[in-house]
C-alpha positions as CSV (number, residue, x, y, z in Angstrom):
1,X,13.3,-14.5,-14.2
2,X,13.0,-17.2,-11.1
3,X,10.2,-18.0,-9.0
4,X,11.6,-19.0,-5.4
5,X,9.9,-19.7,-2.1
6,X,12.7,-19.4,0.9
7,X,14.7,-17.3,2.6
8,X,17.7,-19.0,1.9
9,X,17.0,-19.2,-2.3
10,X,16.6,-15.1,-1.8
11,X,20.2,-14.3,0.1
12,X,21.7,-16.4,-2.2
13,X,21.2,-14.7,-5.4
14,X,20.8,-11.5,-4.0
15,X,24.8,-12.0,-2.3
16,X,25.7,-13.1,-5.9
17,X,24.2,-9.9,-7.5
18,X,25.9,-7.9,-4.8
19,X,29.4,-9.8,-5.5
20,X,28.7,-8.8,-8.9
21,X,28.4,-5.4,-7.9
22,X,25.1,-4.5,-9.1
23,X,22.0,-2.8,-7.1
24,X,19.0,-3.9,-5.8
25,X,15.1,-2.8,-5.8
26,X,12.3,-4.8,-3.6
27,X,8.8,-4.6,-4.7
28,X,7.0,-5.6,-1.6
29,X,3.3,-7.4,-2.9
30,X,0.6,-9.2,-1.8
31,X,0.3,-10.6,-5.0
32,X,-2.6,-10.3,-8.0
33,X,-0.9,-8.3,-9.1
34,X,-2.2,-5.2,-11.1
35,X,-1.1,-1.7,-13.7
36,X,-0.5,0.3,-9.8
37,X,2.0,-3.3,-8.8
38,X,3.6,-2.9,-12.4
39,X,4.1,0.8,-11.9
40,X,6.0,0.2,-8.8
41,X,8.3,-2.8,-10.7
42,X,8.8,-0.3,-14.0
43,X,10.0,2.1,-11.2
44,X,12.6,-0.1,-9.7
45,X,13.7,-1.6,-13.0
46,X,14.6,2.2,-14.2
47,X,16.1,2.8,-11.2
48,X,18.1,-0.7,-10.0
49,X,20.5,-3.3,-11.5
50,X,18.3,-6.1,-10.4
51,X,14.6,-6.3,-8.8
52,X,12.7,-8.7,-6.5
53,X,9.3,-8.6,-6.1
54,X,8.2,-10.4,-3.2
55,X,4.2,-12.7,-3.5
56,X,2.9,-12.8,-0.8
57,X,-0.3,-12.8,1.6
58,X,0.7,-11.8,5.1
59,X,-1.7,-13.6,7.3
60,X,-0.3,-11.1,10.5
61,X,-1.9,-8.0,8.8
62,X,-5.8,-9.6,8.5
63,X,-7.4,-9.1,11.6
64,X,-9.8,-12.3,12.6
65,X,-13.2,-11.1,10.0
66,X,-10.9,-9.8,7.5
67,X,-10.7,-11.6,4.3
68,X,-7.5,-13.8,4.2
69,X,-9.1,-16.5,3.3
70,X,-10.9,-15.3,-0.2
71,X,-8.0,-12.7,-0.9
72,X,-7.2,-12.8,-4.7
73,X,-4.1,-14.9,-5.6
74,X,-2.6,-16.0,-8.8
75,X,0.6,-16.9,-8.9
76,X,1.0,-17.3,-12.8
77,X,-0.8,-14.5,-13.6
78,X,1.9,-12.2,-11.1
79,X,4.9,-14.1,-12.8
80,X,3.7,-13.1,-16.4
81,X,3.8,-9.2,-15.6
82,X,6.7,-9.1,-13.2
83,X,8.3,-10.9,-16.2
84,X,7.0,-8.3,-18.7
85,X,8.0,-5.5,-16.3
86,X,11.8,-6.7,-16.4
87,X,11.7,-7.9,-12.4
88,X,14.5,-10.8,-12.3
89,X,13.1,-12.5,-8.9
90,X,10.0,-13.3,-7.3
91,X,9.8,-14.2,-3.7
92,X,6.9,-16.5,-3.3
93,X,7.2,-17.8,0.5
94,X,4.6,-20.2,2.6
95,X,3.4,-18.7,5.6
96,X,5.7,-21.1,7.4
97,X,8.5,-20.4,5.5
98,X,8.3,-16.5,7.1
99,X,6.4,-17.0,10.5
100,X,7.6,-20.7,12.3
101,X,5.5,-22.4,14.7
102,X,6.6,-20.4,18.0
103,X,6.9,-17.1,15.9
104,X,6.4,-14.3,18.6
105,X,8.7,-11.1,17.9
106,X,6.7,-8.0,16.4
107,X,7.7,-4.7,14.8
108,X,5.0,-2.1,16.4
109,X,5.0,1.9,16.0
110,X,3.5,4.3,19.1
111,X,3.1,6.8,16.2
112,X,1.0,7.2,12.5
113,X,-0.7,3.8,13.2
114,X,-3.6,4.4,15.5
115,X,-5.6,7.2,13.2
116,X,-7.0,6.1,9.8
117,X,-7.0,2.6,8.7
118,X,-5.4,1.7,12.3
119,X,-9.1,2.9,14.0
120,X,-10.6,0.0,12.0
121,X,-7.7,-2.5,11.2
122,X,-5.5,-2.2,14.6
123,X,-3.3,-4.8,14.3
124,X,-2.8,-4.2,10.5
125,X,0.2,-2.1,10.8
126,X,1.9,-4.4,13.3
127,X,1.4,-6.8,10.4
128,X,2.8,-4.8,7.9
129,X,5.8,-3.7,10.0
130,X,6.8,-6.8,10.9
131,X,7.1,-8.5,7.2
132,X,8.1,-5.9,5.8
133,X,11.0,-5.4,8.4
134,X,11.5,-9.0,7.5
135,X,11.8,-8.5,3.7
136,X,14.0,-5.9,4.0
137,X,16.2,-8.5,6.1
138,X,16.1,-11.1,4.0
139,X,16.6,-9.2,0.5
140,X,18.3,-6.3,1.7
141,X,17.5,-3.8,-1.2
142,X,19.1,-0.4,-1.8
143,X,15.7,1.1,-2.8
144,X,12.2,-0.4,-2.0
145,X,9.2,1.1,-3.5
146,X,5.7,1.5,-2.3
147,X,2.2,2.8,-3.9
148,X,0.6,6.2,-2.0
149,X,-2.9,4.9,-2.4
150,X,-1.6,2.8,0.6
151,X,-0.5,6.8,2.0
152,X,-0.6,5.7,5.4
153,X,1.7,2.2,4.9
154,X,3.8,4.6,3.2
155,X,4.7,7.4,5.5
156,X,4.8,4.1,8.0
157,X,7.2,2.1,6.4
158,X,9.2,5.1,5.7
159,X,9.2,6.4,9.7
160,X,9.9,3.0,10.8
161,X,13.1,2.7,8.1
162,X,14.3,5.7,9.8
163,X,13.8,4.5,12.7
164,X,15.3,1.3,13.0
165,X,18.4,2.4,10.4
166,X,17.6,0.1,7.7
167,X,19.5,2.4,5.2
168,X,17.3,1.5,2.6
169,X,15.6,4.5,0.2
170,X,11.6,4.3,0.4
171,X,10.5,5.2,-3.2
172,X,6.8,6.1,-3.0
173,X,4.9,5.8,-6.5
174,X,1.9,7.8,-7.5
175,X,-1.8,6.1,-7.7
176,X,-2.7,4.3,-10.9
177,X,-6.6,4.9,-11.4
178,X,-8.8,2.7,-14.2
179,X,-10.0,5.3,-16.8
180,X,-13.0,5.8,-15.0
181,X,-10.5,7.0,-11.9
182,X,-11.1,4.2,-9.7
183,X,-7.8,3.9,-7.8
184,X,-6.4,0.4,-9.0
185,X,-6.2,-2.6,-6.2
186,X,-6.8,-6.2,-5.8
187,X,-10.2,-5.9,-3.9
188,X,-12.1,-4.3,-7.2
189,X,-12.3,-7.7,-8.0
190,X,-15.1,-8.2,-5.2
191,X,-17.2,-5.4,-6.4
192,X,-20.3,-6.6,-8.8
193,X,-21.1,-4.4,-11.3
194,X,-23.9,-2.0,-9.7
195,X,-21.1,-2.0,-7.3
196,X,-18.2,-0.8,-9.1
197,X,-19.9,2.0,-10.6
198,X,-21.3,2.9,-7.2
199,X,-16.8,3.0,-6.1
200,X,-16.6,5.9,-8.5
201,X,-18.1,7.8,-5.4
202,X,-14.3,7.7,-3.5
203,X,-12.7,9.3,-6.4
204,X,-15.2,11.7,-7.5
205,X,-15.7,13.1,-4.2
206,X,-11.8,13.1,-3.4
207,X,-11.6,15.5,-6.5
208,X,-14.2,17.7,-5.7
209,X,-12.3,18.0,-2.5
210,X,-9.1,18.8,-3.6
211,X,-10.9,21.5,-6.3
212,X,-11.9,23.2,-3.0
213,X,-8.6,23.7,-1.3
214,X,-6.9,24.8,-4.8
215,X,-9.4,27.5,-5.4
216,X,-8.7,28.9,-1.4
217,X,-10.4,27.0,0.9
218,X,-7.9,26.7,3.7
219,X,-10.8,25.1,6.1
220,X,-10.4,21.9,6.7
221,X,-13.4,20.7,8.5
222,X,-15.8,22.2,5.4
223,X,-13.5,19.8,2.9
224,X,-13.9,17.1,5.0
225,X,-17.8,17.6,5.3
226,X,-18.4,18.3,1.7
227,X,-16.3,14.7,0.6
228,X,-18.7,13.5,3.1
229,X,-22.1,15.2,1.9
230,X,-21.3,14.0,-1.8
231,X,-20.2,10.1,-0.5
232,X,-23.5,10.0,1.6
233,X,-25.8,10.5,-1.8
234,X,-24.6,7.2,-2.8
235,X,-27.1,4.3,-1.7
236,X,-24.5,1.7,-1.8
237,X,-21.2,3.5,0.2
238,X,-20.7,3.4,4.1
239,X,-18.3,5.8,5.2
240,X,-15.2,4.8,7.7
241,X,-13.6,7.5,7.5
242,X,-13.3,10.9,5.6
243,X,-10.0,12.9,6.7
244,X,-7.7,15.5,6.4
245,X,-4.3,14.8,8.3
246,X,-0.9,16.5,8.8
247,X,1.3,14.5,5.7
248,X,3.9,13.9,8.4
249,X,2.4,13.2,11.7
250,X,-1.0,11.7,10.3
251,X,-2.6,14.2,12.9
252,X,-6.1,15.8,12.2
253,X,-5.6,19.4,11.1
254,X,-7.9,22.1,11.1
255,X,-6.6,24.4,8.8
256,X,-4.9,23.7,5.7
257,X,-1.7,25.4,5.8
258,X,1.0,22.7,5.4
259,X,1.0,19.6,3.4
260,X,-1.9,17.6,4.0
261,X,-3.3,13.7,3.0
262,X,-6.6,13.8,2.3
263,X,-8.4,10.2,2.8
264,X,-11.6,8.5,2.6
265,X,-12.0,4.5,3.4
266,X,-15.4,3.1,2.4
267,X,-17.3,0.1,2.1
268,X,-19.0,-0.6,-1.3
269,X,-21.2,-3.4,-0.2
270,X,-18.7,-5.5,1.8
271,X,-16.1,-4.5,0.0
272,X,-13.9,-1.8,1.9
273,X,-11.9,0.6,-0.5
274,X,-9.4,3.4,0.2
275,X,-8.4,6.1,-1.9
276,X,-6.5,9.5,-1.1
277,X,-4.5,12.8,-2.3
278,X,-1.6,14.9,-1.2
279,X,-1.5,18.5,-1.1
280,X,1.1,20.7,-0.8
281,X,3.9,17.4,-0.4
């Protein structure tokens, strides 16, 4: 496996593999890297010749009091499990080598981005759009593969591939959860440990949730409100949002009669954590 930071290092190897006639899978990352990352890499290695996993901490999807600056990284930790997992390249840019000084073209959607985490976060998906539309330039995968506990990045990135006819497949993976069923992510580092057992909250409630709409309840609103009653009785969680949305359009529904994302966003502390199902997709 290689480690390489540019552009030019990537298209090389990747036009080599292609003269070689073999596939290739991207594993788009933002590094420490986790069992949910190395789900996505075991995924592309069953399913591709050759895998690159791209490291790297986008600076354009942080808005200005986000937390860029103490965001988890550890390079040698990622390389040892992408190695494990059977990934043959990491991507490990600069923020200089992907976004030069007089950088000033963006990859925006009018659609899925302004409900959810774009209420809070609203130049987040114009951040993630933009690299990852760059990533698939630069590598040029046959298959790239994203985790759904990052729903809403998914059904973005996989609009905005059909969109702007990338031809590239957009694999999304299932959630990994600790045993506990705390969705797996890089921020559960920030959580102390009153904390992360007060996080157990998301997932608990999410499953109460989804017990209610697979015994019959077909009323949206009441799911919503009783994820909401049972996050509320825990001291340490502030809600930012607890929704049930139209799997394709993102749009609030009232009634659940097509397939639906149900998702919560909450801060533990000041730690903000999403977690999510599907029904009925």
């Amino acid at each position: 496996m290689k480690i390489v930071e540019t552009k030019k290092e990537v298209r090389e190897q990747v036009r080599e593999w292609r003269r070689q006639g073999l596939s290739v899978g991207l594993v788009p990352t933002m590094g420490y890297l986790h069992e949910g990352h190395k789900s996505l890499i075991d995924r592309a290695v069953a399913e591709n010749d050759r895998v690159v996993v791209s490291d790297f901490v986008n600076p354009m999807q942080f808005g200005p009091k986000e937390d860029l600056a103490s965001y988890p990284r550890d390079l040698e930790r990622d390389a040892a499990l992408c190695e494990a997992a059977g990934a043959n390249l990491i991507f490990h840019p600069q923020p200089e080598e992907m976004y030069h000084d007089d950088f000033s073209s963006f990859v925006d959607m009018s659609t899925l981005t302004g409900g959810l985490c774009g209420k809070s976060r609203p130049i987040h998906f114009r951040g993630v759009c933009t690299v990852v539309s760059k990533l698939f330039h630069i590598v040029t995968p046959d298959r790239a593969y994203f985790g759904q506990k990052d729903a809403q990045q998914l059904a973005v990135i996989r609009h905005m591939a059909e969109d702007l006819d990338f031809g590239i497949e957009i694999v999304g993976c299932p959630i990994i959860r600790e045993e506990d069923g705390l969705a797996k992510s890089s921020r559960n580092t920030y959580l102390n440990r009153q904390e992360r057992q007060a996080a157990l909250v998301l997932s608990r409630s999410l499953a109460a949730g989804k017990e209610q709409i697979e015994k019959g309840e077909r009323d949206a609103g009441k799911v919503v409100q009783a994820v909401t009653e049972m996050i509320r009785e825990e001291p340490l969680a502030k809600i930012d949002y607890v929704e049930i949305v139209d799997w394709k359009t993102l749009e609030p529904v009232k009634e659940i009669d097509r397939p639906v994302l149900a998702a919560v966003a909450v801060y533990i502390g000041k730690t903000r954590l999403i977690d999510n199902f599907i029904y009925g997709g």
